[in-house]
SEFIDO-440470 format. One record per residue (C-alpha): x, y, z. Coordinates in steps of 0.001 Angstrom, whole numbers, plus 500000, padded with zeros to 6 digits. Layout:
residues N
XYZ...
//
This chain:
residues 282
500000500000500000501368503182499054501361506006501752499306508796500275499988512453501478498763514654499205496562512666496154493841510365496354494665508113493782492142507758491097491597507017487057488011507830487215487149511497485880484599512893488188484165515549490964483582512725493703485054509046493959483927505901496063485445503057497179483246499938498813484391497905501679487783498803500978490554496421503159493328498001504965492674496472508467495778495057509119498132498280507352498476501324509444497604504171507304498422507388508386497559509618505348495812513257504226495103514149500830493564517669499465489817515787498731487073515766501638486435512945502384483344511132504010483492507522505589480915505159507057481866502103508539479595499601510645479386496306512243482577496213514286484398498844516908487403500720516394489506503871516573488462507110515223492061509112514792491378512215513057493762515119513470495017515620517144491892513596517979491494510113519201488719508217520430486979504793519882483541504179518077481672501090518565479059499696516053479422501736513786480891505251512413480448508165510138482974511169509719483399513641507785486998514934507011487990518595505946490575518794503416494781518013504410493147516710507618495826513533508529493882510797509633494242507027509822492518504225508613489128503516510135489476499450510462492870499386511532493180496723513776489587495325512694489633491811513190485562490753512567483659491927509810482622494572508967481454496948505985483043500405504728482113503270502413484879505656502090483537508596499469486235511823498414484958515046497298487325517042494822487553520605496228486436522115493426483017520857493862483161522177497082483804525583496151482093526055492790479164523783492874478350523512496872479002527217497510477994528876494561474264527328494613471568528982497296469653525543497366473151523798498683474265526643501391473760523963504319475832521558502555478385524583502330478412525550505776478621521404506601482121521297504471483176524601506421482450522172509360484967519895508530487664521923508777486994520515512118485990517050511319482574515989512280480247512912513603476924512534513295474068512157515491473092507931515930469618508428514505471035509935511087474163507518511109472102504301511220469385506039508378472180507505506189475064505148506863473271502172505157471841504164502100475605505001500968476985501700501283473939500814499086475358502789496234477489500364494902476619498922491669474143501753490774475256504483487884477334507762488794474439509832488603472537507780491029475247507623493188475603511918492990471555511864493792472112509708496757475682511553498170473264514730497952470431513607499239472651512138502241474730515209502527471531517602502704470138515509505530473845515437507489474034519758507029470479519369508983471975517695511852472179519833515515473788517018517166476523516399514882479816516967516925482723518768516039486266516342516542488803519902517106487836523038519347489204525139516575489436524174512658492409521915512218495432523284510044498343520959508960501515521946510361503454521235506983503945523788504528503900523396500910508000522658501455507722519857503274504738518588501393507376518164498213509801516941500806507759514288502460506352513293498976509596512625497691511513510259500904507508508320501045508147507576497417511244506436497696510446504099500480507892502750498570510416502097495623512949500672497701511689499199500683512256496002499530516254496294499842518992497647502272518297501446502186520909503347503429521014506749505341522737508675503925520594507988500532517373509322501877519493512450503710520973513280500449517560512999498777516149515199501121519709517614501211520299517338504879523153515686506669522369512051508250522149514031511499519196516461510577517827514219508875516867512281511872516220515014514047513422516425510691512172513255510066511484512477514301509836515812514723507703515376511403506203512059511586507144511181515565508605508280514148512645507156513555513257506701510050514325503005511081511038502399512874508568504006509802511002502069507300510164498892509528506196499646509568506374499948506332507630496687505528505781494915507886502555496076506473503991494783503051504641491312504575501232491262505658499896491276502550502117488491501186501452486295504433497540487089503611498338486089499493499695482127501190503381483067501124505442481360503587507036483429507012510228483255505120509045484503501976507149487218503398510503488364505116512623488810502865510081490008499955509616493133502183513261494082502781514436492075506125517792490361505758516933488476508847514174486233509952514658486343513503514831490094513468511952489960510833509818488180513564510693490289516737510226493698514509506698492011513414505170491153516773506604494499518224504527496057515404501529493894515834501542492247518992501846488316517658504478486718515342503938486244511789503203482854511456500258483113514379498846485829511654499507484033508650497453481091510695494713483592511918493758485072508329493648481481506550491186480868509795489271483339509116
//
């Protein structure tokens, strides 16, 4: 899975995109992207990490998330099932179509909401939740009649709750945006062999030393530790495809199985071949 930080990735031409019961349960994915983005998930708890704000939801969930907001994955750590709508709005609907129109001024003033990110009351989550996840399979413009009809009722909301006291700004600047892009990218290129510092310091023009001290204060991570995440949620995949421990290992980059498997359930919190084991149960 590629780590996303400023695109939503899409070939589809359109001013909003959906994805249905998309799985990234077991891949921690810290991301933010210019689209809004709306996401209803139900039948299972989890963690609700938007922004600076963290909290737990339990049935179900539906959030919507103001542009360059960072947020993680809703089903991280989901281990029963469960069913997902994720839905991104370009921004230029937002600002020429929502907020030129009189007749959508409440849908307006519910994007300007989620600057802040916002729930929803549990009355309008269980009637509204249901009815998106419902659009897949039906034509674009049925889909657009539903999101609207859906977003109209969500603007009407007085118990929708607000995630920030004030509206949530990223702290990184168009800079390190370009910056960010650039090391995440090579990660994702290279992950797979012995990456040394002093490559992704020169990439990024900083000394080894600064490099660590930027990348620490930027993502509250090491370099070593993200590079290991990373990898493990590669391995994951390939232990969910049938590959063996082994295989999984050094696919993603470890030169060392025993290190592979101590990194792995210090990520997780069991080895690799107790999850390889648990997802063929299941």
């Amino acid at each position: 899975m590629r780590v996303q930080l400023e695109t939503v990735s899409n070939r589809e031409e359109g001013s909003f995109f959906t994805m249905f019961n998309p799985r990234l349960s077991d891949l921690f994915f810290w991301h933010y992207h210019p689209e809004y983005e709306l996401v209803y998930i139900e039948g299972t708890n989890g963690t609700r990490h938007v922004g600076d704000h963290i909290s737990q939801y339990k049935g179900s969930d539906l959030v919507l998330i103001g542009s360059n907001i960072p947020h993680l994955n809703f089903d991280h750590g989901v281990t029963t099932a469960y069913r997902k709508v994720v839905i991104h709005f370009r921004e230029d609907l937002i600002d020429k179509h929502f907020g030129v129109l009189p007749e959508l001024q409440s849908i307006q003033v519910l994007f300007d909401h989620s600057r802040y990110g916002v729930t929803f009351s549990e009355d309008l989550k269980q009637a509204w939740g249901p009815y998106l996840l419902e659009m897949e399979g039906v034509s674009r413009f049925e889909q657009y009649q539903r999101i609207l009809q859906a977003l109209h009722a969500l603007s009407k909301d007085r118990h929708q709750s607000l995630l920030h006291k004030e509206p949530y700004i990223t702290r990184f600047n168009q800079r390190e945006h370009v910056r960010l892009q650039a090391i995440y990218a090579f990660v994702d290129n290279n992950y797979h062999r012995k990456i040394q510092l002093h490559e992704i310091a020169d990439l990024s023009c900083m000394t080894k030393e600064a490099f660590c001290r930027y990348f620490k204060k930027t993502t509250h991570y090491t370099f070593t530790e993200f590079l290991n995440r990373y990898r493990i949620s590669h391995s994951k995949r390939d232990l969910m495809s049938g590959r063996s421990v082994s295989a999984a290992c050094y696919a993603a980059g470890f030169d060392s199985l025993s290190y592979y498997n101590r990194i792995f359930k210090r990520v997780t919190g069991e080895n690799p071949r107790d999850f390889r084991k648990r997802y063929a149960a299941s």
